[in-house]
C-alpha positions in Angstrom: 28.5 -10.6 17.5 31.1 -8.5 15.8 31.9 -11.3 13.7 28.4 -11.4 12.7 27.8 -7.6 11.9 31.5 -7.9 9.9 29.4 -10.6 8.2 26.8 -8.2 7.5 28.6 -5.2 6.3 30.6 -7.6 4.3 27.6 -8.8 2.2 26.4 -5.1 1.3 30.2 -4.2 0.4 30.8 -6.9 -1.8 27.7 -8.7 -2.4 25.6 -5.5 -3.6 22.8 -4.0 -1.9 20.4 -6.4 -1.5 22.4 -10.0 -0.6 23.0 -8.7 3.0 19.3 -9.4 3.0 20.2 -13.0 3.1 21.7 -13.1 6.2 19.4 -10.9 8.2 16.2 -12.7 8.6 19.0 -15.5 10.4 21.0 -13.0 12.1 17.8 -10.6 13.1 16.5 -12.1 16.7 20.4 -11.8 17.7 21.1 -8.9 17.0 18.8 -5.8 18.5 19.1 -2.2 17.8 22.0 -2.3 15.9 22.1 -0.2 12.6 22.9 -1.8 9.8 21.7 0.5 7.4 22.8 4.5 7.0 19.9 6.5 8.3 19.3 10.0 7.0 22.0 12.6 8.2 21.1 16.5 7.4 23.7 18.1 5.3 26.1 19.7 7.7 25.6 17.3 10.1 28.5 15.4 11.7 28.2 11.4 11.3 27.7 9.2 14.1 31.0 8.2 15.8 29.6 5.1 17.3 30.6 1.7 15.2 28.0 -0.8 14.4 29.7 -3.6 16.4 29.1 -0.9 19.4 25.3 -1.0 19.1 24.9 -4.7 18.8 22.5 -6.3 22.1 23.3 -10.0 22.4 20.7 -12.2 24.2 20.2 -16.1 23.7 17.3 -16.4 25.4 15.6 -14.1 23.2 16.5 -15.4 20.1 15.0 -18.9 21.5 11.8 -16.9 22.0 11.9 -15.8 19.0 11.9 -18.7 17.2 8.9 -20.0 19.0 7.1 -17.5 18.3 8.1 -17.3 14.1 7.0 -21.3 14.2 3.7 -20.8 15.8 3.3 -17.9 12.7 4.5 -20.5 10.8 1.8 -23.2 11.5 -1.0 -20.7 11.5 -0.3 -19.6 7.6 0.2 -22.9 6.9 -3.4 -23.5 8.4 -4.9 -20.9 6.8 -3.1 -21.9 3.7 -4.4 -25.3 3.7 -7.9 -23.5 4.1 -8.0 -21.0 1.0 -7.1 -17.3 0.5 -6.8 -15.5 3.9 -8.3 -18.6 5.7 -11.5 -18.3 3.4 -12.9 -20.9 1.6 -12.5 -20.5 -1.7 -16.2 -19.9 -2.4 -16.7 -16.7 0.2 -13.5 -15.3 -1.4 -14.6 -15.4 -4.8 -17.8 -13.6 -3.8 -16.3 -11.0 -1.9 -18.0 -7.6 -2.4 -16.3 -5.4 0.5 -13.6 -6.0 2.9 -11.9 -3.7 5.5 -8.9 -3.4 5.5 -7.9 -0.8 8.4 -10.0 0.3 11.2 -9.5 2.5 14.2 -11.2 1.4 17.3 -7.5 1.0 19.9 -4.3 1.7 19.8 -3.1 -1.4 18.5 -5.2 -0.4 15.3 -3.2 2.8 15.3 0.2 1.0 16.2 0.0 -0.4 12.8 0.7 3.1 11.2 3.4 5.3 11.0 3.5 9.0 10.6 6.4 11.4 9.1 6.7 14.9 8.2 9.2 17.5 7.1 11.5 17.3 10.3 13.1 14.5 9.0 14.9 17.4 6.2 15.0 19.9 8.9 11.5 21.3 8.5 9.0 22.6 11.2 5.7 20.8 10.7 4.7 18.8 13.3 1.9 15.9 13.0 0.3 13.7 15.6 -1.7 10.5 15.7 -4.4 10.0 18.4 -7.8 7.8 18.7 -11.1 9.9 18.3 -13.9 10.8 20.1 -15.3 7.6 21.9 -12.3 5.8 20.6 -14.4 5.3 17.4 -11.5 6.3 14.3 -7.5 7.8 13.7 -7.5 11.5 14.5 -4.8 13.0 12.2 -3.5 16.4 13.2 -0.7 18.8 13.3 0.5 22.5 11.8 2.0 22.8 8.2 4.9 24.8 8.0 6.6 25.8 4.6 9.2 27.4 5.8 12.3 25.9 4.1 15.5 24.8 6.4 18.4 27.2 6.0 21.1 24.3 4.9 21.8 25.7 1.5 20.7 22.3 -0.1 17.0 21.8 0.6 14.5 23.6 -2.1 10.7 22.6 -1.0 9.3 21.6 2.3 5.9 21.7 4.2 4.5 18.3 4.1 2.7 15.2 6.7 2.1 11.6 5.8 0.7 9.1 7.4 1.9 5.3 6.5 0.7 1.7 7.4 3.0 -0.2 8.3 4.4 -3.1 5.6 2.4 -6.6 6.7 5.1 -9.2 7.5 4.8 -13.1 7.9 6.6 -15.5 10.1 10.5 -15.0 9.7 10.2 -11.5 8.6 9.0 -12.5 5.1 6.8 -9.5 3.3 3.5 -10.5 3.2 1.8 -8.4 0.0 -2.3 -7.5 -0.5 -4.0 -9.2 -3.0 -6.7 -6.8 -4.0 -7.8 -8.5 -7.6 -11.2 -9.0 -7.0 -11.8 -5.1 -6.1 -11.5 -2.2 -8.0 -11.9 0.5 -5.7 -10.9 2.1 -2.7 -12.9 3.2 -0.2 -12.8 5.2 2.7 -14.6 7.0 5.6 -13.3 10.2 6.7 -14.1 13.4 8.1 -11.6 16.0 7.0 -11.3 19.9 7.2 -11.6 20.8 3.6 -8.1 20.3 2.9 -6.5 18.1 -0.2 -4.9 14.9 0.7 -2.6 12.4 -1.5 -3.8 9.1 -1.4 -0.4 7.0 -1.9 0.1 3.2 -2.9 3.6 2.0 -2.4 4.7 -0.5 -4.3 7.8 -3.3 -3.8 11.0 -2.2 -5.9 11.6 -5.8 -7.1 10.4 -5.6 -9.8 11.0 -1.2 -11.1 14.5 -1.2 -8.7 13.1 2.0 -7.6 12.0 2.4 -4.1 10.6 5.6 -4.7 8.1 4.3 -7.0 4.5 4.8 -5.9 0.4 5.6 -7.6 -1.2 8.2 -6.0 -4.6 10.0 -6.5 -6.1 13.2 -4.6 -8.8 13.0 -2.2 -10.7 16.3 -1.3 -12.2 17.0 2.2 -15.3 19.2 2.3 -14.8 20.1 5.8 -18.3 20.5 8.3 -19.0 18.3 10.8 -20.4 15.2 8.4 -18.5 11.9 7.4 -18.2 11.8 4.1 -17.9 8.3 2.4 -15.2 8.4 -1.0 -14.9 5.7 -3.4 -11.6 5.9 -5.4 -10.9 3.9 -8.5 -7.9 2.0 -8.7 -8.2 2.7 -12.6 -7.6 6.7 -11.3 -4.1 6.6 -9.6 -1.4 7.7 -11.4 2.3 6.1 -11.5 5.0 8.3 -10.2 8.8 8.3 -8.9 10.7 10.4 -6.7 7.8 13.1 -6.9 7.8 13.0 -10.3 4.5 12.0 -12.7 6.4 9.6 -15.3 5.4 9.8 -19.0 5.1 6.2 -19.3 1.9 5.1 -17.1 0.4 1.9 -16.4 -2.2 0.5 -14.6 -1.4 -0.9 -10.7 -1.3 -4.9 -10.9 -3.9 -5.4 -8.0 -2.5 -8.8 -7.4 0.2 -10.0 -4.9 2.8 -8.8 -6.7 3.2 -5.4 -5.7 1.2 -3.8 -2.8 3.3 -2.9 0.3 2.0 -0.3 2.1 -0.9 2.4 2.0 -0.4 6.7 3.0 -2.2 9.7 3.5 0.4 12.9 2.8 -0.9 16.5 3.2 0.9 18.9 1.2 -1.0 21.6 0.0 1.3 25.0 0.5 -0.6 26.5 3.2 0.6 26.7 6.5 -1.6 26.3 9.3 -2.9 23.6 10.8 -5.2 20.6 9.5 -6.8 17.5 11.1 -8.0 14.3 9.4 -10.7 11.4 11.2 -10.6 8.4 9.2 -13.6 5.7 10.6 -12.1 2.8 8.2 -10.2 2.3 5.3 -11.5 -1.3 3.0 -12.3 -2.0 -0.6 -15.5 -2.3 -2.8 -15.7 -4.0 -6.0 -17.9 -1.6 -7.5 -19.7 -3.3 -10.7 -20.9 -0.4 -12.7 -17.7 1.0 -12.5 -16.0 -0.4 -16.3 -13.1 2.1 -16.7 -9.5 -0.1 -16.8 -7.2 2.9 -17.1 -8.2 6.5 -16.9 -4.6 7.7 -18.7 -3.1 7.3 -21.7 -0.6 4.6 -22.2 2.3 4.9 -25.1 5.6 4.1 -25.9 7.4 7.4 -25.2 10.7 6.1 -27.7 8.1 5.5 -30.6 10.5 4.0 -33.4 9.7 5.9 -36.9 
């Protein structure tokens, strides 16, 4: 096993960052809980001591396991495959008007997210993730704190997200949302009458940022009534690294880029805030005509 995590770091030293990838998906059912990858450390903070080779959990029989069960994923996509999009005929999935995407009736449906806040920089918010009343949505809760850690590096904090987590296929292969036949998003939720970023993350094959992501705001109006909100994918704006980029562009609502959906709550008010969310799914909305609600230009204009 330490021959096989030398292997490893081997490929990201010499290989670049991303040809360790390689090696993984074989190497994965072998090798449990070891790090591979650096995690966050605060500044200040004294590295972990332990080497990888240290953390590595060996077990033959569940590697065997594991391969039965990435084969029997195997020969149900190939099924589904054989069938039509998502295991659709052809003809249902071209007339798609609505599907749903996410909805919260057990906690499997909520194993499927994860949630994050400022803690992870040294922050005090705190968020939690529960099933409703009658088990009937995601209950979203916590306190906002904007108090800013005392490391002498960090500048901003007081924020929450929520995340879904990225789909994966049979041998850990990403699995990416096809939304082209939709053009909206839309959602059930009962909120506090707090602002909420609606993210999209995108895969970094193609921009080499990982950081990349569109967002677009969605406003609670608080009371005890669900409110239903329809968001145009034409509305989200491009961004990186918390930044709004000059250069915007539509998000390619086919296979090619869609990883994982987020709620963030960031507002600059401490105190605390709860979200319900019934379902989250898509509409194809046909009086809606916009394409792209933001300007698109070449910022390096030749004269």
């Amino acid at each position: 096993m330490a021959l096989a995590v030398m292997l490893l770091n081997a490929a990201s030293l010499h290989g670049g960052c991303c040809r360790h990838k390689v090696l993984l998906p074989l190497l994965g059912p072998l090798l449990s809980n070891s790090k591979l990858y650096s995690s966050y450390r605060r500044p200040g903070a004294e590295p972990e001591k332990k080497l990888s080779w240290q953390n590595v959990d060996f077990s033959f029989k569940k590697g065997i396991d594991h391969l039965k069960t990435q084969l029997s994923l195997l020969k149900k996509e190939t099924q589904d495959y054989l069938v039509g999009p998502r295991g659709h005929p052809l003809n249902q999935h071209l007339l798609e008007q609505t599907r749903v995407l996410w909805q919260f009736r057990s906690q499997e449906d909520l194993n499927k997210w994860v949630i994050s806040s400022d803690v992870e920089i040294g922050g005090k918010s705190k968020v939690y993730i529960k099933l409703g009343r009658n088990n009937q949505a995601a209950l979203l809760y916590g306190t906002l704190n904007t108090e800013v850690p005392r490391d002498g590096e960090t500048k901003y904090s007081g924020y929450c997200s929520m995340r879904s987590k990225p789909e994966v296929g049979s041998f850990n292969r990403k699995k990416y949302y096809d939304w082209s036949n939709f053009n909206s998003l839309y959602l059930r939720v009962r909120g506090d009458g707090r602002p909420w970023m609606v993210n999209i993350y995108t895969d970094p094959y193609f921009s080499h940022q990982k950081d990349d992501l569109y967002s677009y705001f969605m406003f609670t109006r608080g009371g005890p009534y669900w409110e239903e909100i329809k968001i145009p994918f034409s509305k989200f704006f491009f961004s990186s690294r918390g930044r709004v980029q000059d250069n915007q562009h539509p998000i390619w609502l086919d296979k090619a880029s869609f990883l994982t959906l987020g709620f963030t709550i960031g507002d600059k008010v401490d105190g605390p805030f709860q979200l319900e969310i019934d379902f989250i799914g898509l509409l194809n909305d046909r009086a809606h005509k916009e394409e792209f609600a933001y300007e698109m230009y070449d910022k390096n204009t030749p004269v």
